[in-house]
py3Dmol code that shows the C-alpha trace and the ligand (Angstrom):
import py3Dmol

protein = """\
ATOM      1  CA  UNK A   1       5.830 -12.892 -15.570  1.00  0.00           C
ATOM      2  CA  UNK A   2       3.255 -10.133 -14.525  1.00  0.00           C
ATOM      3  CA  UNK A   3       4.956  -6.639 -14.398  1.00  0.00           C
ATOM      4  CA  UNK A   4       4.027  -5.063 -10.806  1.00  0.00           C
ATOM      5  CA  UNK A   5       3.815  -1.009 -10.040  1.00  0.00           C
ATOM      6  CA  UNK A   6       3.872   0.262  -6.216  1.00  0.00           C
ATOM      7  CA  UNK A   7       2.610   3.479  -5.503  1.00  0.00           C
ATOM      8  CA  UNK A   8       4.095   4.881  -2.219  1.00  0.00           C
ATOM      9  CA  UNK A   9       4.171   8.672  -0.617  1.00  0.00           C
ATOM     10  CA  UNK A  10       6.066   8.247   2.157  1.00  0.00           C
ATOM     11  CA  UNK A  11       8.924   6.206   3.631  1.00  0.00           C
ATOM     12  CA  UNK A  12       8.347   3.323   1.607  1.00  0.00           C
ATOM     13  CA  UNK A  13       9.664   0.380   4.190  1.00  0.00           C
ATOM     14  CA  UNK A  14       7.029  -2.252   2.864  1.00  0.00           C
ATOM     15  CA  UNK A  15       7.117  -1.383  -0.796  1.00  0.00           C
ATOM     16  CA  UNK A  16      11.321  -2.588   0.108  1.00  0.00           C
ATOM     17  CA  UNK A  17       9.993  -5.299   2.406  1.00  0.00           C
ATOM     18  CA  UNK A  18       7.547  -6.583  -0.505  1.00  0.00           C
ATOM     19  CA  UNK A  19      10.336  -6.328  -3.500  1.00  0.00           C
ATOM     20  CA  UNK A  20      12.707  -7.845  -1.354  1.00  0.00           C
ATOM     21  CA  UNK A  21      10.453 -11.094  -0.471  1.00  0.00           C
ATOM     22  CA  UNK A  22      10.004 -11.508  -4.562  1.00  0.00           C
ATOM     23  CA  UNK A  23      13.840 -11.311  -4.975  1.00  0.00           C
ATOM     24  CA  UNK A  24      14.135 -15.308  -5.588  1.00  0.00           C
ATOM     25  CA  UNK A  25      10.452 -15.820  -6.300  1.00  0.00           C
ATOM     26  CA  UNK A  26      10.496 -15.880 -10.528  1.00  0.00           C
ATOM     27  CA  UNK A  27       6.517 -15.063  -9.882  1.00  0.00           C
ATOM     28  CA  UNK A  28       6.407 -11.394 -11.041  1.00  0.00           C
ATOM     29  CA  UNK A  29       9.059  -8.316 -11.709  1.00  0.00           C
ATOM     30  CA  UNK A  30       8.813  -4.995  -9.899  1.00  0.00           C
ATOM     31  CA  UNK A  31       8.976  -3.020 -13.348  1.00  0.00           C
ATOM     32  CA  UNK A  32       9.001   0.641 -11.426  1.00  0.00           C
ATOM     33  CA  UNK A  33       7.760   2.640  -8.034  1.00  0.00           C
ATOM     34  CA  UNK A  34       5.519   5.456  -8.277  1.00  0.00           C
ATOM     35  CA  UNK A  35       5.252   8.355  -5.716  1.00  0.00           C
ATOM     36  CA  UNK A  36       3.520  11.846  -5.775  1.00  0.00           C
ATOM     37  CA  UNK A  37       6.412  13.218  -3.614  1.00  0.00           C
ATOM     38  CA  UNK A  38      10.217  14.210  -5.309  1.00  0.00           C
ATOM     39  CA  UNK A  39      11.566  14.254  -1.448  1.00  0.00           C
ATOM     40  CA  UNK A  40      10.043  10.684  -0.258  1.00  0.00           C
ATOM     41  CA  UNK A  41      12.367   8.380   1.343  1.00  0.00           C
ATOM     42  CA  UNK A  42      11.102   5.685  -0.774  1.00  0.00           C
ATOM     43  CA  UNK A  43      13.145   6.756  -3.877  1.00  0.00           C
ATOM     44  CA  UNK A  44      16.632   6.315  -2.053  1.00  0.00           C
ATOM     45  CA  UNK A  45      14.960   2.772  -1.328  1.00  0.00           C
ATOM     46  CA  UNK A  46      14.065   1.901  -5.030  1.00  0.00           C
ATOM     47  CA  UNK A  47      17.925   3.675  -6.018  1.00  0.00           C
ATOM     48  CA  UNK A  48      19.477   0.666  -3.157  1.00  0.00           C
ATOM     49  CA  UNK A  49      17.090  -1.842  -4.843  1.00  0.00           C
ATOM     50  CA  UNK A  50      18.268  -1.125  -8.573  1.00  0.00           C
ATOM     51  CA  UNK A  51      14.855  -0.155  -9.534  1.00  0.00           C
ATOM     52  CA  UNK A  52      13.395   2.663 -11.299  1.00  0.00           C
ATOM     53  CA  UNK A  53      11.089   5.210  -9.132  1.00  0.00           C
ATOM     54  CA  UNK A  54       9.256   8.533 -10.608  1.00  0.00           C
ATOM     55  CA  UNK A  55       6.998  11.176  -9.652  1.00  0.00           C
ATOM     56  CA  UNK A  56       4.080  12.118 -10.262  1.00  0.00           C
ATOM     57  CA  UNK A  57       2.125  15.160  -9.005  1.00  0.00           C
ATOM     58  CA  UNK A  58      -1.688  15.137  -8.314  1.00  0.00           C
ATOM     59  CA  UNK A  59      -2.376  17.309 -10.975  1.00  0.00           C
ATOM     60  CA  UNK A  60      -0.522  14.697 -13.016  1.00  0.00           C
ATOM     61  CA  UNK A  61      -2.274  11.946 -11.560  1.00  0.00           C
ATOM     62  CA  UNK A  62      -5.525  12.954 -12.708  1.00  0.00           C
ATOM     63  CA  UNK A  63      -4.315  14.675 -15.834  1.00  0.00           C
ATOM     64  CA  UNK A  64      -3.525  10.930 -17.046  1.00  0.00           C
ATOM     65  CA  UNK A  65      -0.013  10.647 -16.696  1.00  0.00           C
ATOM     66  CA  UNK A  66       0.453   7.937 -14.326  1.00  0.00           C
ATOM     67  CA  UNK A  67      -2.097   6.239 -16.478  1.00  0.00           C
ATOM     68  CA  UNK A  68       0.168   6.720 -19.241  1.00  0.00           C
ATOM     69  CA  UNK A  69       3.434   5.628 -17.441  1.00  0.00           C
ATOM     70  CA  UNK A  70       1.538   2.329 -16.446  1.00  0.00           C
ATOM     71  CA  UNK A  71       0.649   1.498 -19.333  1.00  0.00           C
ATOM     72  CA  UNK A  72       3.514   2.544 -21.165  1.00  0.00           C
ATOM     73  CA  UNK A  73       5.631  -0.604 -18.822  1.00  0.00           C
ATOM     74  CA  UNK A  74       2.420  -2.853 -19.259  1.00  0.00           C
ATOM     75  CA  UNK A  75       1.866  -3.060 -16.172  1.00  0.00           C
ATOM     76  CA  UNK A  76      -0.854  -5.555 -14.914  1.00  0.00           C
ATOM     77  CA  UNK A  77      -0.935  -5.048 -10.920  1.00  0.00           C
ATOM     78  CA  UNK A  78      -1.114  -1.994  -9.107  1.00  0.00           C
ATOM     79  CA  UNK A  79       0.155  -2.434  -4.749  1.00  0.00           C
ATOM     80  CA  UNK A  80      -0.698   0.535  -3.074  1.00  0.00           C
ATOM     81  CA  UNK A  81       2.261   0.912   0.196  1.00  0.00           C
ATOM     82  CA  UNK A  82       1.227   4.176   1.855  1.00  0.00           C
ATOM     83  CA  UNK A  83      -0.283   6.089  -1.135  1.00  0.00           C
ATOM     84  CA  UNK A  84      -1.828   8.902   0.239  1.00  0.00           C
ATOM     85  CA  UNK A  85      -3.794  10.146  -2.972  1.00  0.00           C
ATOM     86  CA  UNK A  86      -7.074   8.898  -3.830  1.00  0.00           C
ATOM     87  CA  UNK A  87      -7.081   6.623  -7.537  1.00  0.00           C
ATOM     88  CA  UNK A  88      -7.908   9.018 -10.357  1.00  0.00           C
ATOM     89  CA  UNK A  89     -10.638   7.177 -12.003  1.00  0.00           C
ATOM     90  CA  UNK A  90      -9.178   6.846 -15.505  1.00  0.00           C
ATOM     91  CA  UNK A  91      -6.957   4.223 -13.647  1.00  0.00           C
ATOM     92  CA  UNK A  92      -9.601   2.709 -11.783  1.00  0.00           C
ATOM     93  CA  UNK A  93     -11.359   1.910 -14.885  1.00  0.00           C
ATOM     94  CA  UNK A  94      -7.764   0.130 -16.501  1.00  0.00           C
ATOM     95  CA  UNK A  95      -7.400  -1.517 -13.453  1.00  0.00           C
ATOM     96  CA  UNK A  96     -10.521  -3.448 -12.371  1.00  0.00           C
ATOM     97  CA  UNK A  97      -9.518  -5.837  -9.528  1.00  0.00           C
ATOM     98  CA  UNK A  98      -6.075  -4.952 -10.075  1.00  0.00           C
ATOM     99  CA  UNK A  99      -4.907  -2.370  -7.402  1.00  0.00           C
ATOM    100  CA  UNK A 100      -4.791  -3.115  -3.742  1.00  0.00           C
ATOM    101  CA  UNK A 101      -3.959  -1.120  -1.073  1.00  0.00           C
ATOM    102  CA  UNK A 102      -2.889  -2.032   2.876  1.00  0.00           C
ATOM    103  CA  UNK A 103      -4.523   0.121   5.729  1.00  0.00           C
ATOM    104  CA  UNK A 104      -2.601   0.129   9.368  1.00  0.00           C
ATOM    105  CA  UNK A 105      -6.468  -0.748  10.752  1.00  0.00           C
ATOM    106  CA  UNK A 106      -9.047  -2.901  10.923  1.00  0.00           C
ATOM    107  CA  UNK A 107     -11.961  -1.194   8.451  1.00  0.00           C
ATOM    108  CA  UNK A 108     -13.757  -0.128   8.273  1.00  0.00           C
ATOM    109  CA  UNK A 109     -13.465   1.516  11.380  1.00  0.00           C
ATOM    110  CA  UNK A 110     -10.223   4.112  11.525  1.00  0.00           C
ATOM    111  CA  UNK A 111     -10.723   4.422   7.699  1.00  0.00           C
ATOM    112  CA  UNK A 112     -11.394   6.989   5.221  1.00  0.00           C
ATOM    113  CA  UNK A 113      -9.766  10.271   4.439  1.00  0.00           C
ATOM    114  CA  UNK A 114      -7.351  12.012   7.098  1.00  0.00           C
ATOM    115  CA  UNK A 115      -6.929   8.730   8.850  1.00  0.00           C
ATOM    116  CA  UNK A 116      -3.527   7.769   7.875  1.00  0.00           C
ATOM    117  CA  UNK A 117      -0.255   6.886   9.653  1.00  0.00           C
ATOM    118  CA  UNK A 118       0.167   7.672  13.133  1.00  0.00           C
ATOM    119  CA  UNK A 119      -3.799   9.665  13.207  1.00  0.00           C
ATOM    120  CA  UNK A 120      -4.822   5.955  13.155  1.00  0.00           C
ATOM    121  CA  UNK A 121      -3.076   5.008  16.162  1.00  0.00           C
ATOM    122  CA  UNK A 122      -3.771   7.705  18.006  1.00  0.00           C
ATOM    123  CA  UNK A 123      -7.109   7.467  17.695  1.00  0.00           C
ATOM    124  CA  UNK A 124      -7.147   3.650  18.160  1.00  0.00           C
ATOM    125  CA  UNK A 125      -5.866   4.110  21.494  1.00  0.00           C
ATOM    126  CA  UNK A 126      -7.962   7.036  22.218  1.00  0.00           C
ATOM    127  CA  UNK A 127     -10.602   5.204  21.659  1.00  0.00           C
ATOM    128  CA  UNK A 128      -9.219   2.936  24.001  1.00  0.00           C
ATOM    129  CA  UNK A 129      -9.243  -0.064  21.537  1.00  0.00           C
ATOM    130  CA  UNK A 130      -8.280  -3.701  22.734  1.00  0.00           C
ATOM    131  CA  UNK A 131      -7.220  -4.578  19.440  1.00  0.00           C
ATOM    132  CA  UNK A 132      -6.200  -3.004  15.650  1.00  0.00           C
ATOM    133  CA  UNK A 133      -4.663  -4.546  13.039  1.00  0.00           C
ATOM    134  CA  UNK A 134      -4.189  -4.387   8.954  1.00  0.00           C
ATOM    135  CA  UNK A 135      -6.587  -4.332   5.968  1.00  0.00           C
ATOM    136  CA  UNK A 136      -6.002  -5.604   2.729  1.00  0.00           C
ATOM    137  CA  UNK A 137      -7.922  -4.714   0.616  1.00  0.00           C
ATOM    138  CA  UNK A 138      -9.102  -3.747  -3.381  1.00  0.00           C
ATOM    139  CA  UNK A 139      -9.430  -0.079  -4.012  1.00  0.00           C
ATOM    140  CA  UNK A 140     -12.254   1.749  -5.548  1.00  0.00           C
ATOM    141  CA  UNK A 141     -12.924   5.217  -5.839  1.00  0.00           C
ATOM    142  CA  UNK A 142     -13.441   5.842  -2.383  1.00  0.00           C
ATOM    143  CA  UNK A 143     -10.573   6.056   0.514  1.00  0.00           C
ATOM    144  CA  UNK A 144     -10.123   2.528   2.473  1.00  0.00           C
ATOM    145  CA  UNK A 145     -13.719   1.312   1.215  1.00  0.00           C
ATOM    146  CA  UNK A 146     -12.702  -1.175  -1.862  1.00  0.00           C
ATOM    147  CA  UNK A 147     -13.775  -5.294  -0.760  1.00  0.00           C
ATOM    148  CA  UNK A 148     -11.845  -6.204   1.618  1.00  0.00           C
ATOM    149  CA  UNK A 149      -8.859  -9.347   1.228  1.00  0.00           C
ATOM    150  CA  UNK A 150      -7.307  -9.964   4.175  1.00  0.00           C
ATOM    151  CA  UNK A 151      -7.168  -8.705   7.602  1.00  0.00           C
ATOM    152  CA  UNK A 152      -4.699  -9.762  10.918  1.00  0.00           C
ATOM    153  CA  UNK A 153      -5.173  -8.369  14.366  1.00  0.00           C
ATOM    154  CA  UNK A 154      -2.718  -7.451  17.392  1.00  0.00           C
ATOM    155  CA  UNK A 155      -3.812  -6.857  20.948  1.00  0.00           C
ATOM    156  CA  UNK A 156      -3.545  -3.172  22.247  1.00  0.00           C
ATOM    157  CA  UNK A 157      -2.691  -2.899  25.714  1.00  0.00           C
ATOM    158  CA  UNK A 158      -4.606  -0.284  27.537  1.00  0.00           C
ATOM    159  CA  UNK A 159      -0.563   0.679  28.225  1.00  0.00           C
ATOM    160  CA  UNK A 160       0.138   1.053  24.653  1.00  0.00           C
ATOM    161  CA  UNK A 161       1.158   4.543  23.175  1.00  0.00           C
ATOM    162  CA  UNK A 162       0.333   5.417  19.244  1.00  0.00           C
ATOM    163  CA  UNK A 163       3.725   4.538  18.910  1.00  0.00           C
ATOM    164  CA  UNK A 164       3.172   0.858  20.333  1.00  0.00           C
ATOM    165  CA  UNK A 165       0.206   0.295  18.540  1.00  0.00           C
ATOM    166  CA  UNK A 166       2.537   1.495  15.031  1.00  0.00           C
ATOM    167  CA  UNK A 167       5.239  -1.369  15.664  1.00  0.00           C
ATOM    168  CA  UNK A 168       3.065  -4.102  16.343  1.00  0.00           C
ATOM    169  CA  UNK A 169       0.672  -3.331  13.008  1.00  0.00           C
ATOM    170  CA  UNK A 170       4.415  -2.370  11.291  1.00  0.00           C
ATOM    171  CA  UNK A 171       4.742  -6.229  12.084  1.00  0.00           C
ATOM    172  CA  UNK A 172       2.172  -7.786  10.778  1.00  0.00           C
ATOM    173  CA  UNK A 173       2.343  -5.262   7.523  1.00  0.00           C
ATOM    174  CA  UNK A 174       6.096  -7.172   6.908  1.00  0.00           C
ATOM    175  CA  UNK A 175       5.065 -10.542   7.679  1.00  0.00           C
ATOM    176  CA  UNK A 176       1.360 -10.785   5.148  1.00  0.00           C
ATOM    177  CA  UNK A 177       1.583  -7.875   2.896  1.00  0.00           C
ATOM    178  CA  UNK A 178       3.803  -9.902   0.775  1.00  0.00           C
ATOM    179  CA  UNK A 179       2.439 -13.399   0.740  1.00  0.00           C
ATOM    180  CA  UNK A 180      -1.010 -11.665   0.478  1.00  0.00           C
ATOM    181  CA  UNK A 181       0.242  -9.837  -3.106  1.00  0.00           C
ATOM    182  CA  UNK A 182       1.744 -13.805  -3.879  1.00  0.00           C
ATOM    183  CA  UNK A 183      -1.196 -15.308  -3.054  1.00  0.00           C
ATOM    184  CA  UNK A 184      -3.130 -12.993  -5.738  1.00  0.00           C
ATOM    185  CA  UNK A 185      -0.563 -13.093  -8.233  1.00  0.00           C
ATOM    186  CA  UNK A 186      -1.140 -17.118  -8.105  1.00  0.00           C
ATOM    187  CA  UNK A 187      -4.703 -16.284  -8.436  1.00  0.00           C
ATOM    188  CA  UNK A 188      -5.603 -18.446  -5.124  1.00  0.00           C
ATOM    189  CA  UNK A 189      -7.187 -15.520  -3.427  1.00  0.00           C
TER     190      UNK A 189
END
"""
ligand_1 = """\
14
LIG
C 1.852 1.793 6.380
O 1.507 1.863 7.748
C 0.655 1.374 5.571
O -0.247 0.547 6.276
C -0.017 2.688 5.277
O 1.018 3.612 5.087
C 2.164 3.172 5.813
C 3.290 3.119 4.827
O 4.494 2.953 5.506
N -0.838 2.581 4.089
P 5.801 2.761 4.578
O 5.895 3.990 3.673
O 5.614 1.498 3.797
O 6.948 2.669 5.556
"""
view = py3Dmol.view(width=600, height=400)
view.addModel(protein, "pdb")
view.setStyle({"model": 0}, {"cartoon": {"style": "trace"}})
view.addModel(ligand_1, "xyz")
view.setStyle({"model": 1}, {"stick": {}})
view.zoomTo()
view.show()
């Protein structure tokens, strides 16, 4: 059974939606969730779920002590769910292939550092876009630049707000995130 670790910085709604679609799936075990924020939501989500959650600052990030923790549960795949930090590279190199991360875009436009959360909407439909959409995709040591895996799209109406534009790529985050992560766990991908 391959031990899984998600990183998350924020609210934390698909690193739930993602443990809860392995619930009766005997395909891997959510050993613990990682976050670089004591206050984020995410924690009261991994309490609910019966799993452990720490924190880890940035400092401790690149002082080796997430490396530490992850290796200390043996853990072999890293899911990124709204990480905000950039992977320290003594993690990158125990993790080759191993850590993905999902961007609320298509990359690699609306990538890349600062672009995050609602900033990508709002400059999706600034731009007056006609579409957006998710990114799957491997990480490396840059922001939103690792080889991509899998990307859906939505339409953006020209009468779409940010806030539009979040629920429909909140949707399609739910409904592939998951199977996408199952998918490399089986090794088809
Ligand atoms: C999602 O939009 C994801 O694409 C991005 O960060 C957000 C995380 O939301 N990486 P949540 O914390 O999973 O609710």
């Amino acid at each position: 059974m391959q031990r899984v670790a998600i990183l998350a910085s924020g609210s934390g709604s698909n690193a739930e939606n993602i443990i809860r679609y392995f619930e009766n799936r005997q395909l891997c075990v959510f050993s613990f969730i990682l976050s670089n924020k004591t206050d984020a939501y995410v924690h009261e989500r991994a309490r609910k779920l019966d799993i452990p959650s720490f924190t880890i600052s940035k400092q401790g990030f690149e002082r080796g002590e997430a490396l530490q923790l992850l290796k200390a549960y043996g853990i072999d795949f890293i899911v990124l769910a709204g990480f905000l930090l950039k992977i320290p590279e003594n993690i990158l190199k125990e993790y080759p292939n191993k850590i993905i991360n999902i961007h609320p875009a298509l990359l690699p436009k609306y990538g890349g550092k600062g672009m995050y959360g609602t900033h990508v909407h709002e400059a999706v439909t600034a731009n007056k876009e006609t579409e957006s959409g998710i990114t799957i995709h491997y990480v490396n040591e840059n922001y939103d630049e690792g080889a991509i895996i899998f990307q859906a799209k939505c339409e953006v109406l020209p009468t779409d707000s940010a806030e539009d534009v979040a629920k429909k790529v909140h949707a399609l985050e739910y409904a592939y995130f998951p199977r996408v992560i199952e998918s490399l766990l089986l090794n088809r991908l």
